[in-house]
TIMAR-243382 format. One line per field, with one value per residue: residue number from 1; residue in three letters; chain; x, y negated, z of N, C-alpha, C in turn. Coordinates in steps of 0.2 Angstrom, whole numbers, plus 5000, padded with zeros to 4 digits. Atoms other than C-alpha are relative to their C-alpha. Layout:
! residues N
k c(NUM / ...)
r c(Ala / ...)
c c(A / ...)
n_u c(X / ...)
n_v c(Y / ...)
n_w c(Z / ...)
ca_u c(X / ...)
ca_v c(Y / ...)
ca_w c(Z / ...)
c_u c(X / ...)
c_v c(Y / ...)
c_w c(Z / ...)
***
This chain:
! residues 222
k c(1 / 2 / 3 / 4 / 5 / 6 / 7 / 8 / 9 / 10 / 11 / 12 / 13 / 14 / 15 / 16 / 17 / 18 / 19 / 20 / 21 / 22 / 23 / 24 / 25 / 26 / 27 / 28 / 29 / 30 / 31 / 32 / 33 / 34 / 35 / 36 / 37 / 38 / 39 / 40 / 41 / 42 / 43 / 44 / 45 / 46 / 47 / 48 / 49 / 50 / 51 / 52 / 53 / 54 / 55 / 56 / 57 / 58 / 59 / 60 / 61 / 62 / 63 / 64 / 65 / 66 / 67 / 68 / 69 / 70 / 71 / 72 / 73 / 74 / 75 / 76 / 77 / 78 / 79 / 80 / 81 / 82 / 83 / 84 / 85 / 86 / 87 / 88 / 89 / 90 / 91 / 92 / 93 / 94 / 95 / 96 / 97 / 98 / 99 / 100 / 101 / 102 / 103 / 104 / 105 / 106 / 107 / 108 / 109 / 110 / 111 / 112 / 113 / 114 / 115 / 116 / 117 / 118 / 119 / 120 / 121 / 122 / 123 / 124 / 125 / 126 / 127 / 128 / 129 / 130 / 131 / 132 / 133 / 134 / 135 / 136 / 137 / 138 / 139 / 140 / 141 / 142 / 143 / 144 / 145 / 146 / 147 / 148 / 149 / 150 / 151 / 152 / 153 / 154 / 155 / 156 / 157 / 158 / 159 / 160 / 161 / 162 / 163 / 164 / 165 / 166 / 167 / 168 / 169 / 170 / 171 / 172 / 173 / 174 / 175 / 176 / 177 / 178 / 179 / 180 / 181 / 182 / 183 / 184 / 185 / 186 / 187 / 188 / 189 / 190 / 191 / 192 / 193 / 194 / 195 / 196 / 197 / 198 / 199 / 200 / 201 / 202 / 203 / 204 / 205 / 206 / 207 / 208 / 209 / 210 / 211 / 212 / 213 / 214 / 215 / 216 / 217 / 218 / 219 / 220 / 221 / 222)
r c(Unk / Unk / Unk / Unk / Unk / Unk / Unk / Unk / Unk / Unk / Unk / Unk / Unk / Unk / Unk / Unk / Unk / Unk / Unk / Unk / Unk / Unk / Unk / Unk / Unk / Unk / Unk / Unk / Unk / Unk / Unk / Unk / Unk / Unk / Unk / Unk / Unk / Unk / Unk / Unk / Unk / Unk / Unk / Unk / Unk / Unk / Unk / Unk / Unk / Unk / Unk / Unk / Unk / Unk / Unk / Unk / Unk / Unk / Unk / Unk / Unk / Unk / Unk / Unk / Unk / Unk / Unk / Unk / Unk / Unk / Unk / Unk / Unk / Unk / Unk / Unk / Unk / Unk / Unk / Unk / Unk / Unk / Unk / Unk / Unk / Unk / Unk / Unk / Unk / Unk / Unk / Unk / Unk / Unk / Unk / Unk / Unk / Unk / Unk / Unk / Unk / Unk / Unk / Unk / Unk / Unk / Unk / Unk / Unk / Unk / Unk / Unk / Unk / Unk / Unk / Unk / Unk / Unk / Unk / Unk / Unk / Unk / Unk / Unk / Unk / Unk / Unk / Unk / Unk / Unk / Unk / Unk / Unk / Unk / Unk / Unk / Unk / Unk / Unk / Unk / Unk / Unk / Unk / Unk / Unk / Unk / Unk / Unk / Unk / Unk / Unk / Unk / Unk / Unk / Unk / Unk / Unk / Unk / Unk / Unk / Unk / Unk / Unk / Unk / Unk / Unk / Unk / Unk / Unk / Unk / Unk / Unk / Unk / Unk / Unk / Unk / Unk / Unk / Unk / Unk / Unk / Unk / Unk / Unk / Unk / Unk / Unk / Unk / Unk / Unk / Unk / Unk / Unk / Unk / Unk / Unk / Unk / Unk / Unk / Unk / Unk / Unk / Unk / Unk / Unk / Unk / Unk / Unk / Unk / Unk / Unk / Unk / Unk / Unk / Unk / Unk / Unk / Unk / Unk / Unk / Unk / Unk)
c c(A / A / A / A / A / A / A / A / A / A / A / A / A / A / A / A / A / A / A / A / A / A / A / A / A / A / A / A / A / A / A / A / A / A / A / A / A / A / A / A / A / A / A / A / A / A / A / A / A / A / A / A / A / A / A / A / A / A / A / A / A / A / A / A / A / A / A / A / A / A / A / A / A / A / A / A / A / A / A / A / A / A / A / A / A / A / A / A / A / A / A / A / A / A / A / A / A / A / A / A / A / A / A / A / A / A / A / A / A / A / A / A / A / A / A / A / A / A / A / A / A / A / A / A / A / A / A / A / A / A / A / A / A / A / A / A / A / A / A / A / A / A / A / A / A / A / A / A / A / A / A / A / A / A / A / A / A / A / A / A / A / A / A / A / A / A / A / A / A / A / A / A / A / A / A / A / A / A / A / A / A / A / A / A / A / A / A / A / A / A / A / A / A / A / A / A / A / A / A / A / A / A / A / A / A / A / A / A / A / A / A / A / A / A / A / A / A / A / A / A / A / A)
n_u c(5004 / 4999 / 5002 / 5004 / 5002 / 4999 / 5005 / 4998 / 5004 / 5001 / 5003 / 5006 / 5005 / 4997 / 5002 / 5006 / 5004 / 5000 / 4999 / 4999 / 4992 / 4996 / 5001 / 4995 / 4994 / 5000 / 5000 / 4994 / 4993 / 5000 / 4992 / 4994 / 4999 / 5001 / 4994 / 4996 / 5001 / 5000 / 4994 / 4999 / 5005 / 4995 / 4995 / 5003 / 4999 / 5004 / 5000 / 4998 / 5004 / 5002 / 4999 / 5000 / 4998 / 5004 / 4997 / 5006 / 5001 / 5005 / 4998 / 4995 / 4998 / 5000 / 4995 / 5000 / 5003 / 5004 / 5010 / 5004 / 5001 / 4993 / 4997 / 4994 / 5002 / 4996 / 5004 / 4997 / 5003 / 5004 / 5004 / 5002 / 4997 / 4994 / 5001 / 5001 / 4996 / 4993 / 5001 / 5004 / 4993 / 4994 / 5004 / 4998 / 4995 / 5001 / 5002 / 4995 / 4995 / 5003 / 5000 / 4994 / 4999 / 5003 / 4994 / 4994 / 5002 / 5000 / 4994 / 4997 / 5006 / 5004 / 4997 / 5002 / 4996 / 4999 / 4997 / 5002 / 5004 / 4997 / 4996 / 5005 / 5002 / 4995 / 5000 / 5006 / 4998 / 4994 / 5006 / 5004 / 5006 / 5003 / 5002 / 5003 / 4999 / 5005 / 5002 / 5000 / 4996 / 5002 / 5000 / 5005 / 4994 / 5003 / 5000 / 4995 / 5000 / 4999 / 5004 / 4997 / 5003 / 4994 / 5002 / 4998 / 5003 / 4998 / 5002 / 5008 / 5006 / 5000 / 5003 / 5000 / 5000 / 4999 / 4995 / 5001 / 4995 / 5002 / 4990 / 4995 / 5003 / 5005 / 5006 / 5004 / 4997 / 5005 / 5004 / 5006 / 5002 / 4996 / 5001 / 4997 / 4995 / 5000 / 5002 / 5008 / 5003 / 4996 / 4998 / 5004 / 5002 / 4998 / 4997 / 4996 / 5003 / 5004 / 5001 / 5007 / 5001 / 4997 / 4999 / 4997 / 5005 / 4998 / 5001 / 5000 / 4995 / 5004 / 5005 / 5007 / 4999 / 5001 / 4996 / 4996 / 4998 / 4999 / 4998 / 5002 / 5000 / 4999 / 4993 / 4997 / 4997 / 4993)
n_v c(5006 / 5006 / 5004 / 5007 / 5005 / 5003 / 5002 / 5000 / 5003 / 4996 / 4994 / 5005 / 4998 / 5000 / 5007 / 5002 / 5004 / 5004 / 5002 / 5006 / 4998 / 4994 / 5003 / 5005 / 4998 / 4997 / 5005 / 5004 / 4996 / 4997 / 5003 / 4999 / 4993 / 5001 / 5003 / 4993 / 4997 / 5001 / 5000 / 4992 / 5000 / 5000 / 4994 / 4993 / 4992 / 4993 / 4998 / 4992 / 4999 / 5005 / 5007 / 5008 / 4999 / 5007 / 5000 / 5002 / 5001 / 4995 / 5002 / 4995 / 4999 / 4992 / 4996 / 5003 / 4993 / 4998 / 4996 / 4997 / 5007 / 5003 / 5007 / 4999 / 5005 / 5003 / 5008 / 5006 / 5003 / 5005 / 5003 / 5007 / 5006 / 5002 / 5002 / 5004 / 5005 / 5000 / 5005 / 4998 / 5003 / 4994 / 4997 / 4997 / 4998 / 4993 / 4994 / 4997 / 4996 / 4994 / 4994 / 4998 / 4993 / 4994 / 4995 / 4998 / 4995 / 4996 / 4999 / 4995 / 4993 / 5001 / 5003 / 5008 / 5006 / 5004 / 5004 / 5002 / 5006 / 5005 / 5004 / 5004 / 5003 / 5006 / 5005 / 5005 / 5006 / 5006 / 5005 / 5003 / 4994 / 5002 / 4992 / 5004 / 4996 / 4999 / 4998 / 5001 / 5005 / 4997 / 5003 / 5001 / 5006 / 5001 / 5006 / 5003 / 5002 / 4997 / 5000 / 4996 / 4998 / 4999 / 4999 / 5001 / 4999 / 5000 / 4999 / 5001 / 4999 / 5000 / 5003 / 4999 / 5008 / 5000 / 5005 / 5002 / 5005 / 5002 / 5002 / 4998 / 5006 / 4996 / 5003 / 5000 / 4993 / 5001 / 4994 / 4997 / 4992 / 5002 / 4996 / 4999 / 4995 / 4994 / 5000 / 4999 / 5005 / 5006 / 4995 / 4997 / 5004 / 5003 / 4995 / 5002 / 5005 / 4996 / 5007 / 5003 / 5004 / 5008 / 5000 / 4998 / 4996 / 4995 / 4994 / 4996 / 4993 / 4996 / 5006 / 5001 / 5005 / 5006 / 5002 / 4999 / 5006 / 5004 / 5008 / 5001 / 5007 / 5002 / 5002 / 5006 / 5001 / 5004)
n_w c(5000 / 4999 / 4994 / 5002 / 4998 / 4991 / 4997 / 4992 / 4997 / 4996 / 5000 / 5002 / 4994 / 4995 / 4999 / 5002 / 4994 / 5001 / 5009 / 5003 / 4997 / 5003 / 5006 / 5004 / 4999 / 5007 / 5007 / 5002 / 5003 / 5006 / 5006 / 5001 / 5002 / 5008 / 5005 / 5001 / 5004 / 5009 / 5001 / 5000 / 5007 / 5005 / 5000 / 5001 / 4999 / 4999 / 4993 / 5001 / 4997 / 4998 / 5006 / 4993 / 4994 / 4995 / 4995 / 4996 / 4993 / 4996 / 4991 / 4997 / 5008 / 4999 / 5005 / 5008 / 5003 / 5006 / 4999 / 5004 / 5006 / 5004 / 4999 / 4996 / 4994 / 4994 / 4995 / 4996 / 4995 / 5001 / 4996 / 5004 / 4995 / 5004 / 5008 / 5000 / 4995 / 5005 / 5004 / 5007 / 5004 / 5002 / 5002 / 5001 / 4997 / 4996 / 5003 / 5004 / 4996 / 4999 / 5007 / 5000 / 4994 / 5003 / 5004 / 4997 / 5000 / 5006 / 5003 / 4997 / 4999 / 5007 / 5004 / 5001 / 5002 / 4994 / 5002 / 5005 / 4996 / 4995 / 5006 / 5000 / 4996 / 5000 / 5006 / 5000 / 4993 / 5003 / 5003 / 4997 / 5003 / 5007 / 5007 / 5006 / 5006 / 5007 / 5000 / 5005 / 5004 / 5007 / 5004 / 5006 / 5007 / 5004 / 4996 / 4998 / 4994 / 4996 / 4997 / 4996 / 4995 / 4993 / 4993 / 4994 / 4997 / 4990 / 4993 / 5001 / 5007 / 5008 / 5006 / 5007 / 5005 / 5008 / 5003 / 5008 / 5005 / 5007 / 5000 / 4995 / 4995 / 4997 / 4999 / 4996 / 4994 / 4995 / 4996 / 5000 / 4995 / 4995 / 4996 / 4992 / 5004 / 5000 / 5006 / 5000 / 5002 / 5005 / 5005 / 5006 / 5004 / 5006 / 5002 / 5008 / 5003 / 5010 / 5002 / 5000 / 5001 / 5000 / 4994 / 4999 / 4996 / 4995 / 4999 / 4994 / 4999 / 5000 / 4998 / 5004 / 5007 / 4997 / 4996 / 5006 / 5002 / 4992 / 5003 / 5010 / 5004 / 5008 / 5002 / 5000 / 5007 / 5001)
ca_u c(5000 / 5004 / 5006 / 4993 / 4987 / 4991 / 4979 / 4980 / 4966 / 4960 / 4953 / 4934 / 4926 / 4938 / 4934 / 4916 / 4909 / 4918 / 4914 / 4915 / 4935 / 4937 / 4931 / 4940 / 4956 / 4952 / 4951 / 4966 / 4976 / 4972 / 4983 / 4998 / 4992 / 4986 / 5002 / 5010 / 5000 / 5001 / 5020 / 5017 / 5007 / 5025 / 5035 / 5023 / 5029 / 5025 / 5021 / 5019 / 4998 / 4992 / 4988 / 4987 / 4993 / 4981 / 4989 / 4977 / 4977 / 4973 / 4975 / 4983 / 4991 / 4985 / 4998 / 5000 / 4990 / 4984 / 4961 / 4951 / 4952 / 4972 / 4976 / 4992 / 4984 / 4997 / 4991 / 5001 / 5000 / 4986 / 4979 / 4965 / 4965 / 4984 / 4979 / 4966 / 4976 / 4990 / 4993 / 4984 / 5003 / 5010 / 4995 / 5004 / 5020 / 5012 / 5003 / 5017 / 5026 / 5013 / 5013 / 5032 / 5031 / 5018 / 5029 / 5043 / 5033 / 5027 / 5043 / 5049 / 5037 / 5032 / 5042 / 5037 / 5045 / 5051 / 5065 / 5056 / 5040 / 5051 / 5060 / 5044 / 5039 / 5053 / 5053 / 5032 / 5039 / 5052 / 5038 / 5027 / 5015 / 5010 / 5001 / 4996 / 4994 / 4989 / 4976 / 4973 / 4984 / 4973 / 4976 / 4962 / 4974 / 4959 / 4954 / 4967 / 4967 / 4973 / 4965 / 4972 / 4963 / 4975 / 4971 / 4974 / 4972 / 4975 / 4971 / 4953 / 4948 / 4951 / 4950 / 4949 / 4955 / 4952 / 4964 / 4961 / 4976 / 4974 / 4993 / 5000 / 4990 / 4979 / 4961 / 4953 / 4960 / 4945 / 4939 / 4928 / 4926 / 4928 / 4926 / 4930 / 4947 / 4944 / 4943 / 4926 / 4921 / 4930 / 4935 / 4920 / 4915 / 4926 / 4932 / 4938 / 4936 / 4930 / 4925 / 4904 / 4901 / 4905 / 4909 / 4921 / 4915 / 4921 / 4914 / 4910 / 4918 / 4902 / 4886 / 4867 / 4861 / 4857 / 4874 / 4885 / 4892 / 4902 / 4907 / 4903 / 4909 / 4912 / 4927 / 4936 / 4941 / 4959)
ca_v c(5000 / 4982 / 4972 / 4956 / 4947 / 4941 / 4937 / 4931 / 4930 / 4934 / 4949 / 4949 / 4960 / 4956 / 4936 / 4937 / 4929 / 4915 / 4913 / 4895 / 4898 / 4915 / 4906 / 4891 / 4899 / 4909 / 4896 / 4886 / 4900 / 4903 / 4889 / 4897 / 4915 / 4910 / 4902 / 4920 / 4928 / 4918 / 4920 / 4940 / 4939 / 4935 / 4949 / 4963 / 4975 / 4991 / 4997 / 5016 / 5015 / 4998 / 4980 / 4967 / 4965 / 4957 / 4951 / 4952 / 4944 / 4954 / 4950 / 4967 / 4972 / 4990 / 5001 / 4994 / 5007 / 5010 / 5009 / 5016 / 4999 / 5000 / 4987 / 4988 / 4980 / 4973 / 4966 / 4954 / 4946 / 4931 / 4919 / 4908 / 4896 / 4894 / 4892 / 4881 / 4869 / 4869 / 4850 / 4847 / 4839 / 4857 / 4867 / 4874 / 4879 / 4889 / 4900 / 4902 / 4908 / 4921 / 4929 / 4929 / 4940 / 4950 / 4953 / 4958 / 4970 / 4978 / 4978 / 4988 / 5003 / 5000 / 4995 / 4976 / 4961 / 4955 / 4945 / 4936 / 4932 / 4924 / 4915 / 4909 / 4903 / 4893 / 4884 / 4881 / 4872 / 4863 / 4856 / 4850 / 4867 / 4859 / 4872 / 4864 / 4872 / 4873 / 4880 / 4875 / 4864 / 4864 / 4854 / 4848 / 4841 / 4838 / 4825 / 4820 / 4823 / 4834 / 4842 / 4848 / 4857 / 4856 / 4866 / 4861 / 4869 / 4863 / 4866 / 4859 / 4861 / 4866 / 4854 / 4854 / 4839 / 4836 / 4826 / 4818 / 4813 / 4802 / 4802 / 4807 / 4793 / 4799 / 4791 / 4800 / 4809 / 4815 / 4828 / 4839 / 4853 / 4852 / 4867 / 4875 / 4885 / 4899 / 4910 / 4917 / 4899 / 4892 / 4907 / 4909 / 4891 / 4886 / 4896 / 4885 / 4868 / 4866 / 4853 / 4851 / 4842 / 4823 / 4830 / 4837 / 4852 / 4862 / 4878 / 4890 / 4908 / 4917 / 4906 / 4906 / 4898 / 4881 / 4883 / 4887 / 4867 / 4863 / 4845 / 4839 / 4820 / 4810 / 4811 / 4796 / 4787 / 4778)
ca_w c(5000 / 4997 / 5013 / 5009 / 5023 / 5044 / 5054 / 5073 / 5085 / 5102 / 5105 / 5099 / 5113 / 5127 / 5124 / 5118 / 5134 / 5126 / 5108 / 5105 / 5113 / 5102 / 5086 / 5085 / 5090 / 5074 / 5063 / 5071 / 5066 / 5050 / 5040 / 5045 / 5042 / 5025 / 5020 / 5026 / 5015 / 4998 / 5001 / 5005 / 4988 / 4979 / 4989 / 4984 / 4999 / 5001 / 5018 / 5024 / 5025 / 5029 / 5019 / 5034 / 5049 / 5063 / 5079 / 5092 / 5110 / 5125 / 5144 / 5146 / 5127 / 5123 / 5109 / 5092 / 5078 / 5062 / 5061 / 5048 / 5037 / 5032 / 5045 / 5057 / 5075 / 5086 / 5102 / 5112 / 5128 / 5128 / 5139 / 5133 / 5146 / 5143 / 5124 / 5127 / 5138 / 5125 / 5120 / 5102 / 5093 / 5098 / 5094 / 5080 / 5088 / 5100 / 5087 / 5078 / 5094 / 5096 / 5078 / 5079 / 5097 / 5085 / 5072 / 5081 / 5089 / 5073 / 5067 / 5081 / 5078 / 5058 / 5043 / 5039 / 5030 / 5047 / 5040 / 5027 / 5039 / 5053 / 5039 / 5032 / 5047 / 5051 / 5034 / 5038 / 5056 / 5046 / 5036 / 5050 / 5045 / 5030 / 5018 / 5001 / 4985 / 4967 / 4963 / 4945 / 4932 / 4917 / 4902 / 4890 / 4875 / 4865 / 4879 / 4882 / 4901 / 4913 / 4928 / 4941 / 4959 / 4976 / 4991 / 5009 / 5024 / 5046 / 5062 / 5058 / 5039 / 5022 / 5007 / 4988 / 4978 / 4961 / 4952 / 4933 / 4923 / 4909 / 4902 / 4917 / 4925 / 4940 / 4936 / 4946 / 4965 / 4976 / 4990 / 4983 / 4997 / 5015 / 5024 / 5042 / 5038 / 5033 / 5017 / 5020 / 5019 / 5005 / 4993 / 4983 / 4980 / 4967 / 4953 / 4937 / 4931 / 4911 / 4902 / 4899 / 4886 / 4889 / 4909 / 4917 / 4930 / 4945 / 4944 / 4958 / 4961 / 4965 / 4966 / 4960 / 4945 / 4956 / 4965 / 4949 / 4948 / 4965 / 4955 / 4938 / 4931 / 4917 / 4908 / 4911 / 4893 / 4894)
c_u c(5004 / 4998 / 4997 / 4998 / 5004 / 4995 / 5002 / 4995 / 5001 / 4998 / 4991 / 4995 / 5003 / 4997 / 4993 / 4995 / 5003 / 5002 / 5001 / 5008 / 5004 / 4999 / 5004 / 5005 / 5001 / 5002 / 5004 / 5004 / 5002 / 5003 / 5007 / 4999 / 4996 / 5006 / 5005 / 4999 / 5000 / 5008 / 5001 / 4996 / 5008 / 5004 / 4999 / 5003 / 4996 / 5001 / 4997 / 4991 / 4994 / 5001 / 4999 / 5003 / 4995 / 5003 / 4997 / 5002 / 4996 / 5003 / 5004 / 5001 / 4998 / 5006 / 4998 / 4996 / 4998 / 4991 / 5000 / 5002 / 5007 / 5002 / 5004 / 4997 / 5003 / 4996 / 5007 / 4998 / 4995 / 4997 / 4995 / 4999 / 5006 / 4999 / 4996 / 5002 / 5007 / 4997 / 4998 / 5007 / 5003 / 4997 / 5002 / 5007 / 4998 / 4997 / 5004 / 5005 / 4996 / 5000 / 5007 / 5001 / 4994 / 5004 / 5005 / 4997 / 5000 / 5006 / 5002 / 4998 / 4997 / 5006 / 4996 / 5007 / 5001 / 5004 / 4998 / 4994 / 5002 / 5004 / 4993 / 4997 / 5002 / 4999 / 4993 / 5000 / 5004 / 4996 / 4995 / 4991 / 4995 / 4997 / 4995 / 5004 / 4995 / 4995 / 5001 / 5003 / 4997 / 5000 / 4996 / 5004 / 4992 / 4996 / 5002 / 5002 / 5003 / 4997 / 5005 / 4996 / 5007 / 4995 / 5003 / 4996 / 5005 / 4997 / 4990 / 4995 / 5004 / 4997 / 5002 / 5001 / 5000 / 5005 / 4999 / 5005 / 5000 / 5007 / 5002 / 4997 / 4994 / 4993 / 4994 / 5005 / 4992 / 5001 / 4995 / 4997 / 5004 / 4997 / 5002 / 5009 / 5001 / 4998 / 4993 / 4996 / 4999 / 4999 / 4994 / 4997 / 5004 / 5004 / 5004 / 4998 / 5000 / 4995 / 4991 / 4999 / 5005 / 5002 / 5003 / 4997 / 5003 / 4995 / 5000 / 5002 / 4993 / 4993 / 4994 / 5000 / 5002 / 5007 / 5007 / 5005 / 5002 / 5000 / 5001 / 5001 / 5003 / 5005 / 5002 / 5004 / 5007 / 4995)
c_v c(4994 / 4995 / 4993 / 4994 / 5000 / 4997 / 4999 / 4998 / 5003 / 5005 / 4999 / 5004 / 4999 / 4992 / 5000 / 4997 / 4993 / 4997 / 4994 / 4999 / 5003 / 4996 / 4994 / 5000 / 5005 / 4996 / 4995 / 5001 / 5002 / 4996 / 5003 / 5008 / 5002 / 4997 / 5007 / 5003 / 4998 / 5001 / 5007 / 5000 / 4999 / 5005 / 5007 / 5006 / 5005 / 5003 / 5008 / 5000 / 4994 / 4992 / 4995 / 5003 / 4996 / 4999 / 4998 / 4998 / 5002 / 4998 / 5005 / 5003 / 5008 / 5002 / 4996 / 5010 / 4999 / 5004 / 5002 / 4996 / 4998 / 4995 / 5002 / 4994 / 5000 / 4997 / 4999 / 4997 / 4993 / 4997 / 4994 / 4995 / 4996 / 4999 / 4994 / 4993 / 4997 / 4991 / 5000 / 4999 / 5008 / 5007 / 5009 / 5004 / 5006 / 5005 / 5004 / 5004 / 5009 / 5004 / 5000 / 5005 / 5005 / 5004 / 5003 / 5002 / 5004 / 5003 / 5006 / 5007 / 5003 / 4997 / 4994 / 4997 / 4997 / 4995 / 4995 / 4997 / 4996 / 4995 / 4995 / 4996 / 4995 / 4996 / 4997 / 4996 / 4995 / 4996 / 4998 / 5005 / 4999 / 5007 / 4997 / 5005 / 5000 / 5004 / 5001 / 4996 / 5001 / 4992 / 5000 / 4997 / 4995 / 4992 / 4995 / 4999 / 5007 / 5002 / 5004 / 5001 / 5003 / 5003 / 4998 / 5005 / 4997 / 5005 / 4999 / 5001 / 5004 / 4996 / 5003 / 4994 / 5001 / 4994 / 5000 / 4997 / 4996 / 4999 / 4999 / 4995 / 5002 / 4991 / 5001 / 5005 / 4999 / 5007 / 5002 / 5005 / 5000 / 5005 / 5003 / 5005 / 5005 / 5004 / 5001 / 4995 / 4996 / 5006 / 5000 / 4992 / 4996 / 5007 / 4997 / 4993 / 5001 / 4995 / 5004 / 4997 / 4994 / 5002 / 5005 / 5006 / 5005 / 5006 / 5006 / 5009 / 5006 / 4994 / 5004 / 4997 / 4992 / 4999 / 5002 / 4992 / 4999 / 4993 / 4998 / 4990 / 4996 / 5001 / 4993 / 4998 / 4994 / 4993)
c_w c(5000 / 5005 / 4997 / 5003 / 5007 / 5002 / 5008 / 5004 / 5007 / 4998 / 5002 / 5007 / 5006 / 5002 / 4997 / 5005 / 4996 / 4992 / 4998 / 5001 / 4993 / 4992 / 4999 / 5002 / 4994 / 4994 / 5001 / 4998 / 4992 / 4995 / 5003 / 4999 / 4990 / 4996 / 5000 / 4995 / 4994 / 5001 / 4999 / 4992 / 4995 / 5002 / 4999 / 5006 / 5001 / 5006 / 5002 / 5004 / 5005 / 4995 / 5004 / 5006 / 5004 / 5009 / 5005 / 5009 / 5005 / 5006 / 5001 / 4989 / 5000 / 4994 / 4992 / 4995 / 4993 / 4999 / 4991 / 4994 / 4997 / 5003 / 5007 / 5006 / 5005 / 5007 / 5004 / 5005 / 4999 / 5006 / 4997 / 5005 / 4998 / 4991 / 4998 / 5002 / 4996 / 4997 / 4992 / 4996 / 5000 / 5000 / 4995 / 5001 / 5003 / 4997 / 4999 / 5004 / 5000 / 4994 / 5001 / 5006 / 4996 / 4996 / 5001 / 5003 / 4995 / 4997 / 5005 / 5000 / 4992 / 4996 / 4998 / 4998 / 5005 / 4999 / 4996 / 5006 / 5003 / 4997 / 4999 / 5004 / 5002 / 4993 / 5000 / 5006 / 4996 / 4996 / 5003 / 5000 / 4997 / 4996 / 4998 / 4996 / 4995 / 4997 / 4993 / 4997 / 4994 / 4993 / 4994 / 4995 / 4996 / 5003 / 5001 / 5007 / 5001 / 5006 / 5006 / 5009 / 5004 / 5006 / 5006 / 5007 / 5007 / 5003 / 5000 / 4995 / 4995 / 4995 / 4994 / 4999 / 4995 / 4997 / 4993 / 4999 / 4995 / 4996 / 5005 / 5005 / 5004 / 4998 / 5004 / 5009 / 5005 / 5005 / 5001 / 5005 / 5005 / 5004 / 5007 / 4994 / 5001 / 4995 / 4998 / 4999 / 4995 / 4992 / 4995 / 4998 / 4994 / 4996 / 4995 / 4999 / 4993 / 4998 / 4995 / 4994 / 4998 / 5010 / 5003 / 5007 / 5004 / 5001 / 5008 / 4998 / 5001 / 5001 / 4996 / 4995 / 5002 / 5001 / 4997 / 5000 / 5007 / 4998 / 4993 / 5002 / 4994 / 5000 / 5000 / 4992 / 5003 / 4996)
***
């Protein structure tokens, strides 16, 4: 199997008295375990029986394992109290500390790209745990524009921005889609942008007839 994703949360039956807690320690964590995996998405490895790794927080850690679902479940010590009490500027520090004491668990028990994660990690601290990326660059010649769809994810959201070039010149830059962060939320509302007519149209990934058009606007003329 090809390892593909990381995930880090508490633990969902051990913290389910406090779901408003367990959830959005979910979803602070997931711009840094979505930037692991569009990285593990270039280094295709091959693991002996599992496609993710999920690194779960438990008051007392039980044995690392392989369930049913192909996923390598590390737990780790956790405290949400001490998580939620975490200054908000060092937020993502502290996650980052926690999937690095997973990983290096895993590794100690499992073959994993533990070199490669911990690297990648460091280079996402070194950049203030920025995670941005292209989605699409699509060039209309006959337009004469350009279109380009950027992702962004934090601690708080997920956007989409569209960007219009006219000769390299942005005409239009906006944020079309502002989701919680998480792919579940995001993933299927945009699939392609594509030119309409006289209008330019972001497309949706899975949608209704109604809900086919995340954003549609004029083509801008130079």
């Amino acid at each position: 199997m090809i390892l593909k994703d990381i995930f880090l949360y508490p633990d969902l039956v051990e913290f389910s008295r406090r779901k408003k807690d367990l959830l959005m320690v979910r979803d602070q964590t997931r711009h840094i375990g979505n930037y692991l995996g569009r990285r593990l998405a270039e280094l295709k490895f091959q693991t002996d029986g599992f496609n993710r790794i999920c690194v779960v927080g438990q008051t007392k850690p039980q044995s690392t394992y392989i369930n049913s679902a192909a996923t390598l479940s590390v737990h780790i010590p956790f405290d949400m109290n001490e998580c939620r009490s975490a200054p908000r500027d060092e937020l993502s520090n502290y996650y980052a500390a926690l999937l690095k004491t997973g990983l290096e668990k895993c590794a100690s028990e499992y073959r994993i790209p533990v070199v490669e994660l911990l690297s990648w990690l460091q280079e996402m601290k070194q950049d203030g745990y920025r995670n941005e990326w292209t989605f699409k660059n699509k060039l209309f010649r006959s337009k004469g524009i350009r279109c380009r769809l950027t992702c962004a994810m934090d601690l708080d959201k997920f956007t989409l921005r569209l960007t219009i070039f006219n000769k390299d010149v942005p005409v239009l830059d906006k944020i079309i889609l502002t989701t919680p962060p998480d792919e579940i939320a995001f993933h299927s509302k945009f699939k392609d942008v594509v030119i309409e007519g006289e209008h330019i149209v972001v497309i949706a990934r899975l949608h209704g007839e109604s809900e086919r058009v995340l954003f549609r606007t004029l083509i801008p003329h130079g």
